[in-house]
Structures are given as C-alpha cells and as structure tokens.
N, C-alpha and C positions, 0 to 999 in steps of 0.2 A: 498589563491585563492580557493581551496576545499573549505575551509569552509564556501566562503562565495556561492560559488555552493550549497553547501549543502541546501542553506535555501529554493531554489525550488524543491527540491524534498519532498515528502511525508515524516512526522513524522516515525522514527525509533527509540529508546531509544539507543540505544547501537552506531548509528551514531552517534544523537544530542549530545550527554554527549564526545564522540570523538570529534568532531568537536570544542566545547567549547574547553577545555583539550590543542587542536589543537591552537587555536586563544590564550591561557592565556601562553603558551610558547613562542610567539612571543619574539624577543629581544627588546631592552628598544627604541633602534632607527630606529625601522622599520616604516614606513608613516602610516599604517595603528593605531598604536598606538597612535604616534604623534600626527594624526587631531580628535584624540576621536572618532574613528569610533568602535570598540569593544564592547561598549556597547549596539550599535545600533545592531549589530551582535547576540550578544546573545540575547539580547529582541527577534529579529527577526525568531532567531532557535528556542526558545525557544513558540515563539507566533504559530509556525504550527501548533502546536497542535490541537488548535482553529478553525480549518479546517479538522479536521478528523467525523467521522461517530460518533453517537452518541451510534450506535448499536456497540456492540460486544460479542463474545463469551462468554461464562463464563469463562471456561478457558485460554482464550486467556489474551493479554494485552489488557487495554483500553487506549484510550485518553489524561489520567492525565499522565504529566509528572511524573518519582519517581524523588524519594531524590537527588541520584547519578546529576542526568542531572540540578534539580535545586540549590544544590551547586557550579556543574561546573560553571554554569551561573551566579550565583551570584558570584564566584573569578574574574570571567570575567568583570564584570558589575564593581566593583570596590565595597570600603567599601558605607554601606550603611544601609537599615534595613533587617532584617533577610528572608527568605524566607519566603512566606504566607505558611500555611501547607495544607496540597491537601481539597478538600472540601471533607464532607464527604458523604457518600453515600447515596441517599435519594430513595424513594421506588416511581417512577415515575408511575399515572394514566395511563392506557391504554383503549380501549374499550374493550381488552377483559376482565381486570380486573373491575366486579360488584362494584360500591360502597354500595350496599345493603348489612347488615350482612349478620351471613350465619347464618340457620334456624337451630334447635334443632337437626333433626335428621342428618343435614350434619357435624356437631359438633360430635354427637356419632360417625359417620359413619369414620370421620378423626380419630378418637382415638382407633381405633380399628384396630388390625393387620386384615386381612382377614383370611379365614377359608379355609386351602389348603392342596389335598390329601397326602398322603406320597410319597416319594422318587421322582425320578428324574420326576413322571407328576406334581409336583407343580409347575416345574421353566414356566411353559408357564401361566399358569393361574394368578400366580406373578406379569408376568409383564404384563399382559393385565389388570390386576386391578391396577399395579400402572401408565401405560399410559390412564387409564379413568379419571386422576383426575381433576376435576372441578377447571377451571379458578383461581375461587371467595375461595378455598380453601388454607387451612396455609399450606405451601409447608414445616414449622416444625412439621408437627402433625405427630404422630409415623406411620399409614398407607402411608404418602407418602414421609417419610425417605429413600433416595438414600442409606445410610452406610446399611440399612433392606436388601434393595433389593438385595446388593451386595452379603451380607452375603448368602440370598436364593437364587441364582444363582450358586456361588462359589461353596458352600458344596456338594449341589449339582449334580455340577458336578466330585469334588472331587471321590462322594459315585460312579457313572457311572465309573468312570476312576477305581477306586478300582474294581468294578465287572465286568465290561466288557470292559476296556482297552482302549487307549487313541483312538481310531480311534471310536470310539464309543460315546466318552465325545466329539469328534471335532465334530461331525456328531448335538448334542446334541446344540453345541455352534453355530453351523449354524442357528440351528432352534431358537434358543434363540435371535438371531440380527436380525431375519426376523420380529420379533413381534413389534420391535422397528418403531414406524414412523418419519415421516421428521422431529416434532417439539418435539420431545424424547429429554429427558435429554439423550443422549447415552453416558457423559462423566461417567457415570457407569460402563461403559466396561472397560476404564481404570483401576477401583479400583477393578474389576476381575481380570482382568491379573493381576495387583501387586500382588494381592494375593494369585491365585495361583504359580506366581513367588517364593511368598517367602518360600513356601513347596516343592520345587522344588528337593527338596536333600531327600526327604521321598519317594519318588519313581521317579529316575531318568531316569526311560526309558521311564515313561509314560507320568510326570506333565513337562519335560522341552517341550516334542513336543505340549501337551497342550496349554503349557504356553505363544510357540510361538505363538498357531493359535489365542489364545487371543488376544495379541498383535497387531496383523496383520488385526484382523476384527476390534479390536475398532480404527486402522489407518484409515479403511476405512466406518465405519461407523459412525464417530464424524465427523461432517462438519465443515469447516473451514472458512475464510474470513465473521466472524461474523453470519455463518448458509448459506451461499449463496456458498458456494462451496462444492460438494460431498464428496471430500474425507479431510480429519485432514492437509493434506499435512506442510506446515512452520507453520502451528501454534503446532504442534505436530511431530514434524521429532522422538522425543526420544521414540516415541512407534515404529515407523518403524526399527530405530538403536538396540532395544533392542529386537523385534523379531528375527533378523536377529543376534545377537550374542548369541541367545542363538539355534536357529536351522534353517536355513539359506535354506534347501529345503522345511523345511514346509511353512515358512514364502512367498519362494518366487511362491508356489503352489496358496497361497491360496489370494496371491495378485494378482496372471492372473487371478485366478478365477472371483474374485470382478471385478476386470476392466472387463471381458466380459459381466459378468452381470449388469453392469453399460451402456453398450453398448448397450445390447439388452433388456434393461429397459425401463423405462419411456421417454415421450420426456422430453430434456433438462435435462436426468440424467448424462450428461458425464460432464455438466459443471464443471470446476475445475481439472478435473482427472487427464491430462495431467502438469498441472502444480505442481500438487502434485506429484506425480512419479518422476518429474525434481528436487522436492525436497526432494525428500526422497532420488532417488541414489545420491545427491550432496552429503547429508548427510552421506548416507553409501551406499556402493555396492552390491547387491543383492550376488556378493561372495566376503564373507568376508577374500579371498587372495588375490584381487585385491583392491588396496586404490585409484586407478585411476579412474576419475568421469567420463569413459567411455560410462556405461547405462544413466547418464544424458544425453552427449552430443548427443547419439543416440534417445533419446527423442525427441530430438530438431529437427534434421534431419527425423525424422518421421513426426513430426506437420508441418514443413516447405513441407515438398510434398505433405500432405494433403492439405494446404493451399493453395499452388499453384494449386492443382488440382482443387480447389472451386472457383477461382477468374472469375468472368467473362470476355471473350474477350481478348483484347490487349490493353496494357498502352502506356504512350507514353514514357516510361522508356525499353520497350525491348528491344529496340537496343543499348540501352546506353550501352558504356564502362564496361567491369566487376571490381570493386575495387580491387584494388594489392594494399595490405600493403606493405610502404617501411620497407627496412632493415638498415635504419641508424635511430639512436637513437634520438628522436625530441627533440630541446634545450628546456629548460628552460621554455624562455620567449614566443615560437611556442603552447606548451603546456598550459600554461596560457593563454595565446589570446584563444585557442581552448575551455578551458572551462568555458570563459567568453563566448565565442558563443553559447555554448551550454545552461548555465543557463539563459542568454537573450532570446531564442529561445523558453521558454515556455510564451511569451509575446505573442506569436501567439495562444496561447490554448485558447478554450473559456473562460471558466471558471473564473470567477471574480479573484479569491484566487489565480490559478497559473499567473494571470498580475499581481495583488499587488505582488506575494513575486520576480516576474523578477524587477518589478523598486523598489526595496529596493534593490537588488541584485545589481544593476544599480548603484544606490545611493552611497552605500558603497566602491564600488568600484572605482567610480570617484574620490572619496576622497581619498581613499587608495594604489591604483593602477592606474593611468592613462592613463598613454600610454597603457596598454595592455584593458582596458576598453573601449578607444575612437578606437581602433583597431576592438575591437567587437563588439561596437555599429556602424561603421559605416558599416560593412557588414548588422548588422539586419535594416538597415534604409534603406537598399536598397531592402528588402523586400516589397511586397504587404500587409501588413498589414492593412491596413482603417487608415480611418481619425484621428476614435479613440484612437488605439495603436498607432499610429506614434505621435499625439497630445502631449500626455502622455510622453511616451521615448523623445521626443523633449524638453518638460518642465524638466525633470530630467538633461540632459544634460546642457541648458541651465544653472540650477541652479549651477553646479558641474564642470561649465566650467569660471564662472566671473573672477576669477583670473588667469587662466593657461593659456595657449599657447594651440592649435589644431593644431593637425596632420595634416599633408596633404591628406592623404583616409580620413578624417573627413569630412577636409574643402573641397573638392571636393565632397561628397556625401551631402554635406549641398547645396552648390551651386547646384545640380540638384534639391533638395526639395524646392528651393527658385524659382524656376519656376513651382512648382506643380498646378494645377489646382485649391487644397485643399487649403481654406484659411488659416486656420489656422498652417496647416504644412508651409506653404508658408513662416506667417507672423514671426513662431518660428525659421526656418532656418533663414531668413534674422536678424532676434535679434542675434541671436547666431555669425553668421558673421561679425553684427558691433559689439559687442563687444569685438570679438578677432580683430579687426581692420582688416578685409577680404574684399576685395572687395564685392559689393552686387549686383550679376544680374539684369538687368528688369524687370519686372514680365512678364509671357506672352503675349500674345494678345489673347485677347478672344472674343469669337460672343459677339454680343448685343444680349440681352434678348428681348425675339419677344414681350413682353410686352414695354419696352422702343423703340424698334424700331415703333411700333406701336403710342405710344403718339410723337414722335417726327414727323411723319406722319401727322397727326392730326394738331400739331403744324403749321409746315411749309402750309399747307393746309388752316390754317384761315389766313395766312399772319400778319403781323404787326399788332400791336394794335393801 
C-alpha cells in the first residue's frame, strides 16, 4: 500500500529503490502478486523520474535513476532483458552558450593563469577574474580551473591564519564569498573547507575555528533546489553537520549572521532559508549535546506565525473544530484506506503528471487491493473535481471493477453521479452500476435548451403540414 502511494510523490532515490525492495518482498500469495500487478508498480516508480526538472545543481542528484533503484526494479519486474545503462551525458545548447569558436586571443587568454600580487591581496582579484569567465569559454582551460582557485584561496588564507590569527583569516573569508555571485560555481567553498579541514591538527586553535567558518558560509552560500534556493539546505546538510562538529559557536554565529543578511538583502533573497535551517537542524542540532530536532520543530513554529500573520482576512475554516489526534492505534486496514485517499487526492492537483501517476495509483490498486481502494475512491468521487477528473477516475474504476462485487459507499456514491448533470460522469456511473448488477436511477430532469424550446415554438406555430 506505501508503495503503491509512493508512485505520487515526487522522485527520491533512496525512496524509489525502498519502495521496489518493499513490493519484491511481498509473499508468494498476496493479490497484488497474484493479478501481475508489481510490474506495473515498478514501471510506475520507476517512470517519475520523467517528470522531474531538467535543471539541477552540480552537486546535487539529477534526474537519472542510479544502478541501486534500477536493479530493484528490474527483481521486481521479473526475468527479462538487462537494464538500459543511464544515457550519457551530453553537453546541451543554451543561448548563453556561443556556437561561434572562440577567437585566438580568448584561447591565449584561457591558457593562462592570471598575474596576481603576493599574499592574502591576490584571493580577491582571484576570484573576480575567475567569475568574469566568458560563457563561450573551455570551463577546462587552466585559468578557469575550480581545483586553481581552490588552491589561491586556501593557502591563502592558511598564510593570514599563520600571521595574524583565525579571527583575521574568518574576517578574510567573509570577504572572499562576498565576491561570489548568484550564478558562481560557489561549490568551491566546499573544496576550501575540506582543505582546510584536513590541516586542521597543524594548528589547532586556529584552522579548526577557520575550518568551521568555512563550512558554514559555503552552507550558505551554495544554492540549493537546482540554484533557486539561497541557502545548500537538503542538498548539502553534510557541510552544516560538519561545521557544527568541529566548532559549534562558530558555526552557529556565523549562520545568524547569514540569515540576517539574507533578510536585510536583496528582494526575494530569503527564498529557501527557512527550509534550509529545518534541514540542517533535522540534520544536526546547532548544540551538539542535544540530538533532539528541537531547533527544527521551532523553525516550523516560527514560519507558521509568520504565515498566519500574512494571510489575508478570515477563511471559512476559523471557526472550524481544532484537530485532536486520537490516542488508540489506527487498524490496519483504517490506515490503508487513509493512504489510498491520500495518494488518490493528488487527482485534484493541476498538473498533468500528478493526475496520471493518482490513476495508475487507482489502477494498481483496484487490482491488488480492493476493498480498501473502492473505500478511497468513493470518498474522492464525492469530491468537486470537474468533469474531467471524475471522467477519468470513473473509467479506471469501471475497468478494475468488471469482475468484483462494489461496496456499498461505492455503490451509493455511484448512484448520486448517476444523477449528475455531467454526462459523461452520469453515463460512467450508470455503466459501472449495471455491471455489478445495481439498480440504476433515472437521469434527472432537466430544462429544455432555449434553443429547442424555441424550434418546437415555431413548430406548433405553423401547425400541421
């Protein structure tokens, strides 16, 4: 039942390959196995993918299912031909990318380190000539080699930290992620921090507080959710974890810092911040004596009064009842109905992709589970959904119902769609009814169309022919 929820939610690697894993454990006489519904399942987990962003981070995960998730799906799928291996990666046209060569002197000019004064004034000049680099330029050519810049950065600041002491090298590192802009490779900061990290035992009073402030700004200065969120937040939680184990005030200083500065930045700079911070304390606790995700949940409590304070006016939910969770343990089969409603429920979303992956949801489940699916379709059938989602859900039902017996919440919520206005829901509930041998209401009564009342006017008006 999870798994087969799973297939409307958004791609996750580490779910989907669960999920499969979930469904090839089944035992040998479970229904779902039985009607060959499993392969339809893993197709199905397996096909979200196909619906995710085309864009992402570098860092980050993309798109392509790995290995893991399509073996699971292939044990699942049963014997058969091997897994396709991932396509490979191909260097996509953009506009900003020139198709024009590049000219002689942009050729010397890539092959060439820059010409930068000694000690700690080169790290600015650094990186303003490696954030000028032309579009249409080999992002391999030794001037705009990331591993360079790292290296003139780090040392660096190492040589400041040697002379004039870590509050000096952090002050140094402030200015150094200021130079950075929105569209900066900034995954650079991470190969600072590691490295100063790893010198970290060669003067330990100075490079571990360094090494967290590292840490902590390239948290917040690598964007996350493929470049559209401010801070690294879930696609990076292990620079915030690793700041915070190695010095846990500096880290958590220099993170208020950034979020104020985030705040009293640019418009639309806070985008993301909030969800990041929910992910980094989930991650780890800002003190690393408390393993309780405390600072999360006060995250949450913070956005939520913000929220409430932006909403406009009065809904027509205020006065409604406050939700009390019960305290007896929900069965089984209460549990399964609930998350058959839930994955049916993004039938209602706009979006093409979350209606396809609810009626495969539908689909598999009619097959494999039916009482608890006709239980949760006939709650979403008594939904406002339009013509076209009910159309749809009705035709699935229909198909996944020829041989079984319907409920009585079914057949009961069929017979109200069998008086619908909508014809076609009308015409699917009454099908659906006589085939489970249901009694079938009368349609309603409905106005004449002022067009036909019109020609029959006309009619009786010339009298006989």
């Amino acid at each position: 039942m999870r798994s087969a929820a799973r297939i409307t939610v958004p791609a996750r690697r580490s779910t989907s390959a669960c999920s499969s894993d979930r469904l090839a454990e089944l035992p040998g006489d479970d229904p779902a196995r039985a009607v060959g519904v499993l392969p339809v399942l893993a197709n199905a987990i397996t096909a979200t993918y196909d619906d995710q962003p085309l864009m992402h981070a570098s860092d980050a995960e993309g798109p392509e299912p790995d290995r893991a998730l399509r073996d699971a799906a292939h044990r699942l799928g049963g014997e058969g031909a091997p897994p396709r291996p991932p396509k490979p990666e191909t260097e996509h046209a953009s506009r900003w990318n020139s198709g024009s060569r590049p000219t002689l002197s942009q050729v010397l000019h890539a092959n060439q380190r820059p010409e930068l004064p000694g000690g700690a004034a080169s790290v600015v000049p650094a990186i303003r000539d490696y954030v000028s680099k032309p579009y249409n330029d080999d992002p391999a050519s030794p001037r705009w080699a990331a591993g360079a810049l790292a290296n003139a950065i780090g040392w660096r600041l190492l040589q400041v930290t040697t002379e004039d002491g870590a509050d000096a090298a952090i002050g140094l590192l402030h200015r150094v992620v200021e130079e950075f802009n929105a569209l900066s490779n900034t995954a650079v900061l991470a190969d600072v921090a590691a490295g100063i990290d790893l010198r970290r035992d060669d003067a330990p009073q100075t490079l571990i507080p360094l090494a967290s402030a590292a840490y902590t700004l390239a948290f917040t200065k690598i964007r996350g959710g493929g470049g559209w969120l401010t801070f690294a937040g879930r696609d990076r939680p292990d620079l915030w974890q690793r700041a915070v184990a190695l010095d846990a005030d500096t880290a958590t200083g220099i993170l208020a810092d950034q979020v104020a500065t985030a705040i009293g930045g640019r418009p639309y700079g806070t985008h993301g911040v909030t969800q990041a911070l929910v992910a980094a304390f989930a991650a780890q606790s800002p003190d690393p004596a408390d393993s309780h995700p405390g600072s999360a949940f006060a995250c949450w409590d913070a956005a939520l009064e913000v929220i409430e304070h932006r909403l406009p006016g009065s809904t027509p939910y205020d006065n409604a009842e406050t939700y009390k969770p019960t305290t007896a343990s929900p069965s089984r089969s209460s549990t399964d109905v609930t998350l058959t409603r839930l994955a049916l429920a993004t039938l209602a979303m706009p979006a093409r992709d979350d209606r396809r992956r609810a009626l495969v949801t539908a689909t598999a489940l009619l097959a494999a589970r039916p009482a608890e699916a006709q239980a949760a379709i006939s709650h979403v059938l008594a939904a406002d959904l339009g013509a076209g989602p009910l159309t749809w859900l009705l035709t699935v039902v229909r198909e996944g119902t020829r041989d079984g017996e319907l409920t009585d919440d079914l057949a009961a919520q069929l017979m109200l769609l069998a008086r619908s206005d909508l014809l076609s829901v009308r015409a699917l509930a009454a099908e659906i009814l006589a085939n489970a041998g249901r009694p079938i209401p009368a349609p309603p009564a409905m106005a004449t169309h002022p067009s036909l009342q019109l020609a029959l006017a006309d009619a009786l008006r010339e009298g006989p022919a």
